[in-house]
C-alpha positions as CSV (number, residue, x, y, z in Angstrom):
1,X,13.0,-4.9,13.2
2,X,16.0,-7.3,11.8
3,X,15.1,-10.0,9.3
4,X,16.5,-11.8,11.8
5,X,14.0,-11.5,14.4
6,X,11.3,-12.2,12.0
7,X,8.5,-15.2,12.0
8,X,9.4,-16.7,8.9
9,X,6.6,-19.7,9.1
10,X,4.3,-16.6,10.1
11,X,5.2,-14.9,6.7
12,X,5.1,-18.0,4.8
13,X,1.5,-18.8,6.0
14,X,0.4,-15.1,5.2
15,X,2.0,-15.4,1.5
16,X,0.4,-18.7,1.2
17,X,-3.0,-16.9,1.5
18,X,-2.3,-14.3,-0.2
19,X,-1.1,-16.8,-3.3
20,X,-4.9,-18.6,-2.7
21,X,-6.2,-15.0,-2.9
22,X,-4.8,-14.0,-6.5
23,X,-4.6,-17.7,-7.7
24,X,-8.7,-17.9,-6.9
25,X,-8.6,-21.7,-7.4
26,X,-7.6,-24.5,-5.3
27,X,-3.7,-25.9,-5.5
28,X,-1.6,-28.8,-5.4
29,X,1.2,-29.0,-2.6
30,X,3.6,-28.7,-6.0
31,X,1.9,-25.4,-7.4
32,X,2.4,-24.2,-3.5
33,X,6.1,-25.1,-3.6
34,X,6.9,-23.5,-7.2
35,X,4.9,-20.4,-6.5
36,X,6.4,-19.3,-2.8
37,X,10.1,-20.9,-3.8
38,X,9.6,-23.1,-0.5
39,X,11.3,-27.1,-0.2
40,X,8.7,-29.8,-0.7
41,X,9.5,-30.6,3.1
42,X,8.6,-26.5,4.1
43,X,5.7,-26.7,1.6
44,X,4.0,-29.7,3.2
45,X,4.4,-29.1,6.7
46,X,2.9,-25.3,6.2
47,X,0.3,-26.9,4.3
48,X,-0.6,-29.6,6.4
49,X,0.1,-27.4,9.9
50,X,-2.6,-25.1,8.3
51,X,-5.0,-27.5,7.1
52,X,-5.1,-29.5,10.7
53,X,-6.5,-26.3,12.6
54,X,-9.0,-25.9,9.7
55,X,-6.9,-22.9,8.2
56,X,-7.5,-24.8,4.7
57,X,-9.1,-27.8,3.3
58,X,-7.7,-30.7,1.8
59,X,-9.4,-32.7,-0.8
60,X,-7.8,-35.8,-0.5
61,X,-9.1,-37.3,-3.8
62,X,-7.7,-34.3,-5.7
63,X,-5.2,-33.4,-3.3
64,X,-6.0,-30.3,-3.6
65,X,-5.7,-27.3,-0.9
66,X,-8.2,-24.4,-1.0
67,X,-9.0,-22.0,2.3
68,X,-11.4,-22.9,4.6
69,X,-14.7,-21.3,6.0
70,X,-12.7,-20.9,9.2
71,X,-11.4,-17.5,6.9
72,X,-15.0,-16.3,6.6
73,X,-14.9,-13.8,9.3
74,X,-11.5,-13.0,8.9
75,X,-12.0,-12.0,5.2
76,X,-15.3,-10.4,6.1
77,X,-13.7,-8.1,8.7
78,X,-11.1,-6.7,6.2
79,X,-13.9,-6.5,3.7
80,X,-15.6,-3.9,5.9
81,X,-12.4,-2.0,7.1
82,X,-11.5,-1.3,3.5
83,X,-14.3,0.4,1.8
84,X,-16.4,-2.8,1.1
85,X,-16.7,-5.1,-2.2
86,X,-13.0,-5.6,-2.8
87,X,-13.3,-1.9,-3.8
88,X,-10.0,-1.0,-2.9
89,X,-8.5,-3.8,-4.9
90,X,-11.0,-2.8,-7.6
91,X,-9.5,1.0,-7.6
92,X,-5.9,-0.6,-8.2
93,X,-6.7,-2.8,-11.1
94,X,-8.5,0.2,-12.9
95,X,-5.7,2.6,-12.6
96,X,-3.0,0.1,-13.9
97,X,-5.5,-1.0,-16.8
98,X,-5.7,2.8,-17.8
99,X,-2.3,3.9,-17.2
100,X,0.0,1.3,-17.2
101,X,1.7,3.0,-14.4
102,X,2.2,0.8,-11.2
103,X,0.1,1.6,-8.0
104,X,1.1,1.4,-4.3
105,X,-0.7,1.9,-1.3
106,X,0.8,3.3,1.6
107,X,0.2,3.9,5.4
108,X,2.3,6.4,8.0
109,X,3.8,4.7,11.0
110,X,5.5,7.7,12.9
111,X,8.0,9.8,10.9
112,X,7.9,7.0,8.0
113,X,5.3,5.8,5.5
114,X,5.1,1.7,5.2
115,X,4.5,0.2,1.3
116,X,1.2,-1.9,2.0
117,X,-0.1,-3.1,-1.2
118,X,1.7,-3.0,-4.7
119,X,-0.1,-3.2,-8.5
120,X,2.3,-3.6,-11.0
121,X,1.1,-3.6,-14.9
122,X,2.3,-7.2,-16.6
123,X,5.3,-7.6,-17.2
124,X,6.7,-5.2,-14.8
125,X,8.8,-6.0,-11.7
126,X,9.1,-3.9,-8.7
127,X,11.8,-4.3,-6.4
128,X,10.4,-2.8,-3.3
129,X,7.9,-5.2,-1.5
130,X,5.4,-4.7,0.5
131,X,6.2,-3.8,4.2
132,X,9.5,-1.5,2.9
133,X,9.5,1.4,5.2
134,X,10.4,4.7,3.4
135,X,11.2,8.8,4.8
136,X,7.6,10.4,5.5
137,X,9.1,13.6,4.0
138,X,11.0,12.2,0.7
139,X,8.0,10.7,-0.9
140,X,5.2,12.0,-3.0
141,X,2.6,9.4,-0.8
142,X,4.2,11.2,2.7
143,X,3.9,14.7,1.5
144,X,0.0,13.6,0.8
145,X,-0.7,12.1,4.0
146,X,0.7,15.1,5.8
147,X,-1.2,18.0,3.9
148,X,-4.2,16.3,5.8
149,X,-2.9,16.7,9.0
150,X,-3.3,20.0,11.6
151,X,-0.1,22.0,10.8
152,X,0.6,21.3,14.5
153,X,0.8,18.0,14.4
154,X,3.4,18.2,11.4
155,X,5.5,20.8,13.6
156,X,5.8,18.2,16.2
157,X,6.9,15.5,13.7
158,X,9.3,17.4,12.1
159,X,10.8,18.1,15.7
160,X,10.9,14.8,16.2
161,X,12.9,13.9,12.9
162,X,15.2,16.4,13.2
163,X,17.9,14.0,13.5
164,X,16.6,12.6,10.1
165,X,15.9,16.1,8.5
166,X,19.5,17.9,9.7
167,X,19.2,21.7,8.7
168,X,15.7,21.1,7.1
169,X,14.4,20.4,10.7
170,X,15.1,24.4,11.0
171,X,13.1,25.2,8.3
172,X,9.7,23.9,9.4
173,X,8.2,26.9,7.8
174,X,9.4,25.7,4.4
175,X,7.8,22.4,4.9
176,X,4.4,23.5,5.9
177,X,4.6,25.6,3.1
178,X,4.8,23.2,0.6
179,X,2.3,21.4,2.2
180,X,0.1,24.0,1.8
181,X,0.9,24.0,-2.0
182,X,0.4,20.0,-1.9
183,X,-2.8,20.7,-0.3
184,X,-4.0,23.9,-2.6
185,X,-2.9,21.0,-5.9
186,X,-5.3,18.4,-4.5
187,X,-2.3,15.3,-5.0
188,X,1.6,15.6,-4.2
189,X,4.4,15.0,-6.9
190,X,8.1,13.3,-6.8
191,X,10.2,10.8,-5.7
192,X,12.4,9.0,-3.0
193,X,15.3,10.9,-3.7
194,X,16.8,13.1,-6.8
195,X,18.7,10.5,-9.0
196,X,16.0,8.3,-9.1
197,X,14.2,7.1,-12.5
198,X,10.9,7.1,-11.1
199,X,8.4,9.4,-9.7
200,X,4.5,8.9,-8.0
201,X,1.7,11.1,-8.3
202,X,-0.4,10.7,-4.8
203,X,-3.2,11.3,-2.9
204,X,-4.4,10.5,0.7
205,X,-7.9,8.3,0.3
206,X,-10.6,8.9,2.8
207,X,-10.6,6.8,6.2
208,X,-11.7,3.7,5.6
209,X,-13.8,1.9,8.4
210,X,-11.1,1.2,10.6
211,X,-9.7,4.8,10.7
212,X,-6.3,3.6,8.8
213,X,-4.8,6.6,6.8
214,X,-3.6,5.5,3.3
215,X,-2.2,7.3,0.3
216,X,-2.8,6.0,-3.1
217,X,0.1,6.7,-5.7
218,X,0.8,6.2,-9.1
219,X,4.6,5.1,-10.0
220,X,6.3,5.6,-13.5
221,X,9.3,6.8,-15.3
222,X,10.1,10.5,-14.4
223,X,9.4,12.5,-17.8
224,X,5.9,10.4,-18.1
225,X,4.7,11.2,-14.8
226,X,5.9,14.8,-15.3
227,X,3.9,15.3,-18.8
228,X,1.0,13.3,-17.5
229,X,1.1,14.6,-13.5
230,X,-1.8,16.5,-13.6
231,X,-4.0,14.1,-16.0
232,X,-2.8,11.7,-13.3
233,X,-4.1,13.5,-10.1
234,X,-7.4,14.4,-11.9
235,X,-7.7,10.8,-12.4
236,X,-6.8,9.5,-9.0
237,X,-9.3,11.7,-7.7
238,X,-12.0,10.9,-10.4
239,X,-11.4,7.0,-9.5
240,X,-12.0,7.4,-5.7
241,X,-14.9,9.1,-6.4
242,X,-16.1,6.7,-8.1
243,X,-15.1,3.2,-6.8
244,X,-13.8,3.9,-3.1
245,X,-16.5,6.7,-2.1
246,X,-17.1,10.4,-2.8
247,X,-14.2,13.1,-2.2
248,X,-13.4,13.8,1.7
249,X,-15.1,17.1,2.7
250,X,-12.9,20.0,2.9
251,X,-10.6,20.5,5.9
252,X,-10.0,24.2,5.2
253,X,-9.9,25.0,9.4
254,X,-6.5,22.8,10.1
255,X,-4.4,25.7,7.8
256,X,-5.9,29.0,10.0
């Protein structure tokens, strides 16, 4: 979809919650305006179109803004889908602190993986944000996400990217074969494309309560990641275990 044909009050109202979330305190209509780069004029109307349905209240002594119970539910819901306790937002944190890498969470949508969440260690920018859609078969989270799947469903995929893939899409065999070797590794290793600076060490987490597949990866320059990829993995896996839930049973059956 063209940015064009996009919602921008829809997006402004989402980033507005999502500044409440990682703020944690209530905030003036000036600390809304500075923080999402909005006019005063866009700033108060989003505020005050929000805080009329009882999307937020308004403390008119303070004049301070701060989500309302109306949320409850809402937040409860995702709560529940995602592993429970903030724990998914718990798992990101903790790999950061201890690597100082940056850590992304991704989801499949067809023949392309979507950038969901992004953790980035302080200081550090990323320049891809969240909703940037990326080639299922040029990423390190999209070669994790398929070494879960039946190698049918992979064959059908790659038939259906073949305008994507070119002479690759003949050479199916070579891509469930490495798969296989993602699979055999427990994590998948490398980047978007060769003459990149950065490359991700990932995994595919265990299906949350809604069913969502996601991939957790950790981002960093190339000859860190490479010295470190397998310290890397062995950690990803030992945080899941921990924090998310234990490690997905064995799916030995979809490879015969």
């Amino acid at each position: 979809m063209s940015e064009r044909n996009l919602s921008k009050s829809a997006l402004r109202a989402l980033e507005l919650l999502e500044f409440f979330a990682a703020r944690r305190r209530p905030a003036r209509a000036s600390e809304v305006t500075r923080s999402l780069g909005l006019s005063h004029s866009s700033a108060d109307q989003l505020l005050k179109t929000l805080a009329s349905r009882a999307y937020l209240i308004f403390d008119s002594t303070q004049k301070l803004y701060w989500p309302s119970p109306r949320l409850l539910a809402f937040a409860e819901t995702l709560d529940e889908s995602y592993f429970g306790g903030n724990r998914l937002q718990m798992l990101m944190q903790y790999l950061v602190d201890r690597t100082g890498c940056s850590v992304a969470i991704s989801t499949p949508v067809g023949h392309v993986m979507q950038l969901t969440h992004f953790l980035a260690p302080p200081g550090k920018i990323y320049d891809r944000p969240p909703g940037e859609l990326f080639s299922i078969f040029s990423s390190a989270a999209g070669a994790a996400i398929m070494a879960t799947w039946p190698v049918a469903t992979v064959r059908t995929l790659i038939a259906e990217a073949a305008d994507e893939l070119g002479e690759m899409a003949a050479r199916a065999d070579t891509i469930i074969a490495n798969l296989a070797e993602v699979r055999e590794n427990g994590h998948a290793f490398g980047g978007l494309h060769r003459r990149a600076d950065t490359c991700s060490v990932a995994i595919a987490l265990p299906q949350s309560g809604v069913n969502n597949e996601l991939t957790l990866s950790l981002r960093g320059a190339i000859p860190v990641m490479e010295a470190r990829r397998w310290h890397y993995a062995a950690m990803l896996h030992e945080a899941v275990a921990s924090i998310i839930a234990p490690a997905p049973p064995e799916r030995s059956a979809i490879w015969e």
